[in-house]
Structure formats: C-alpha cells, structure tokens
C-alpha positions in Angstrom: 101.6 7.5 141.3 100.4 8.0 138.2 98.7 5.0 135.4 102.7 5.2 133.4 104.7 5.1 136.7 103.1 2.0 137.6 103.3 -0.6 134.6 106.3 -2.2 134.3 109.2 -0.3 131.4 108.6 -3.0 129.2 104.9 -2.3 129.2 104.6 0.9 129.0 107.1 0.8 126.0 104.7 -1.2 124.5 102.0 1.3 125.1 104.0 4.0 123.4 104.5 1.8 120.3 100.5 1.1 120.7 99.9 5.1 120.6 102.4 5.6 117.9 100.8 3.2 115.6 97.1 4.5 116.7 98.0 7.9 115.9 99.3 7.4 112.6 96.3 5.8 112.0 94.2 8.9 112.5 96.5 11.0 111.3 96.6 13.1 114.6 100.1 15.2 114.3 99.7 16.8 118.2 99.2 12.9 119.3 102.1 11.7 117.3 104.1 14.1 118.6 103.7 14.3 121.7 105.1 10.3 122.1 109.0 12.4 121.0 110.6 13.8 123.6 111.2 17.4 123.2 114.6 16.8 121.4 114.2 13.9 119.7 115.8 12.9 116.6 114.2 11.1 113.8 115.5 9.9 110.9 113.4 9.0 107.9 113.6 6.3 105.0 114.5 8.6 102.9 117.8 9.3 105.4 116.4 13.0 106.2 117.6 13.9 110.0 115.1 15.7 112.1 115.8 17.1 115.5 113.2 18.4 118.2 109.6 17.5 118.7 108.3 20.8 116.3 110.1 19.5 113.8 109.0 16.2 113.5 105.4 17.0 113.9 105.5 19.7 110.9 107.3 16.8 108.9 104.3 14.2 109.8 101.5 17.3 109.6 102.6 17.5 105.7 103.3 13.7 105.0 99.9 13.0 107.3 97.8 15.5 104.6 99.7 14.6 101.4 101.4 11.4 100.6 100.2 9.3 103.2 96.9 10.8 103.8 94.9 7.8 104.7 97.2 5.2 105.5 97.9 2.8 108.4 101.1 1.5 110.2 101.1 -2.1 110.0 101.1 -4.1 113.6 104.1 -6.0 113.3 106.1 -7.7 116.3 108.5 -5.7 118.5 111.3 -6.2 120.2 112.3 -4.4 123.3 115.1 -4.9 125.6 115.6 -2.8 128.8 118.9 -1.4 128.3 119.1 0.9 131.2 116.5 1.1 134.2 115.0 4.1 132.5 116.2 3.3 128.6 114.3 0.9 126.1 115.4 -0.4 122.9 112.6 -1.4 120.5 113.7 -3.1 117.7 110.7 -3.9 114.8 109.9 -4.2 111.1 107.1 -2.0 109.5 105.9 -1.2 106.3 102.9 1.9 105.7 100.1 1.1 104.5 98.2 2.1 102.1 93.9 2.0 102.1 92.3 -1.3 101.3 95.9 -3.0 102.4 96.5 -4.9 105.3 99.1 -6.1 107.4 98.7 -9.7 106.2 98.9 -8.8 103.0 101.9 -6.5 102.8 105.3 -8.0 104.1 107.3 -5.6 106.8 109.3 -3.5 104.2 111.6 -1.6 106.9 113.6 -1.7 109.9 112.6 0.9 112.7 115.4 1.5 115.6 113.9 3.8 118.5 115.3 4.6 122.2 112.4 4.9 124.5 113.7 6.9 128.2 111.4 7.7 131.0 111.2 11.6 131.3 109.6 13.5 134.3 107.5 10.1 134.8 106.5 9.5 131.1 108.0 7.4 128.4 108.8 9.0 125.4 111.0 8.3 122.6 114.3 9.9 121.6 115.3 8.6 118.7 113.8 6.8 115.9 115.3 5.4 112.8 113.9 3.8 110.1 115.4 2.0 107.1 113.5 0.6 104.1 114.5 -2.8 103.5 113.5 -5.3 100.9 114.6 -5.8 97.0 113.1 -3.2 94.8 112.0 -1.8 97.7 111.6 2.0 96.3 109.6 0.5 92.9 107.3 -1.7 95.1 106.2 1.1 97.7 105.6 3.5 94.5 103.5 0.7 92.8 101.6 0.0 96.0 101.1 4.1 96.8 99.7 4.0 92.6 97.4 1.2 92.8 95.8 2.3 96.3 95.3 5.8 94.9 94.1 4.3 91.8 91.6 2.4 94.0 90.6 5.7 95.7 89.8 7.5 91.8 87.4 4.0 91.1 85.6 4.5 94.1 84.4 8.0 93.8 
C-alpha cells in the first residue's frame, strides 16, 4: 500500500493543495504539473480554457518565467467536501503574491473551484477554476505586480 493509499481522501486532498501551493512557490512547472491529471481542464482568471496536463504546464512554464517569476500563492483556508468516495471538492480563496508581500497583508482576491479524483492510486486534480474576485480587482493586482517590480529595480 503505498504513503497516498493510506491517508484518509480528505488528507491527501489536503496534501495536493500543500504541493500545489509549494510548487508555485518554486516555480517548478514538471511538479505543478504533475498534481493535473492527464486531461485536466484549467481555467484561468483571465477566463482562458486549458485542457490536458501539457498544456497547462506550457501555460505555467511561461507565466512561472515572465509575469509571475517570483511570486508565492498565498496559504489561505480550504474547503473540501468528499463528494464521491474517490471525488473531492475543494473550495478556497487565493490571491498571488508578489515578492516582499505576504498573506497577511494581501486579502484573498479570487475564488479557486478544483475536483480532486483518485487515479491509479494517486490524487490528482481535474479541474480547476479560478475567478478573480474583489472591487477594482484588475487595477489593484496591476498596482501590486508595479510596486513589487518597482521594489525589485530599488534593490539592485
């Protein structure tokens, strides 16, 4: 029996959310990845579709060395309901952030949707959805993204 097969659904959810957020953080594409089932969808904030594992790890290998090059998933609560003996719902906010931010600092500016299902004895997720949230919501993330580069130029 493998270390996956014998925590309890809920937990090893919570371990796939854990690994999503840690690989962000690095920016490690093949890590990110490989949390997506092989056709997964995933649909941006922007409202951009992706379907299939390739594709949404060439969509996060040019975000992860452009735009947010650097930046950190905030850990914000989850909520995750069994919906099915081998399906999970997590339900959470989010918001990126950007270097020299913090999660305490920077309220949740999105909604993120995923299905989690147990595959060949691993959980991976199978469709993600995230929705920005927030008033002014598009002005404050560009203002944030300006000052944090900003911060980046002074410290050179």
């Amino acid at each position: 029996m493998s270390a996956i097969s014998a925590l309890q659904p809920e937990d090893a959810v919570r371990d796939v959310m854990i690994r999503l957020r840690e690989a962000w953080d690095r920016g490690d594409v093949e890590a990110y990845a490989s949390l997506f089932s092989e056709d997964a969808q995933f649909v941006t904030a922007l409202g951009k579709r992706m379907q299939g594992r390739e594709s949404i790890a060439e969509s996060h290998r040019e975000i992860f060395n452009t735009f947010f090059k650097g930046t950190k998933l905030g850990d914000y609560p989850n909520s995750i309901r069994r919906i099915a003996p081998d399906v999970i719902l997590v339900e959470s906010t989010g918001s990126i952030l950007f270097p020299g931010e913090t999660e305490h600092k920077v309220a949740p500016n999105g909604l993120r949707t995923l299905v989690v299902a147990r595959q060949d004895d691993a959980w991976r997720i199978v469709s993600f959805q995230n929705t920005p949230t927030g008033l002014f919501h598009k002005f404050k993330f560009m203002w944030r993204y300006l000052v944090s580069r900003l911060r980046v130029f002074r410290s050179e």
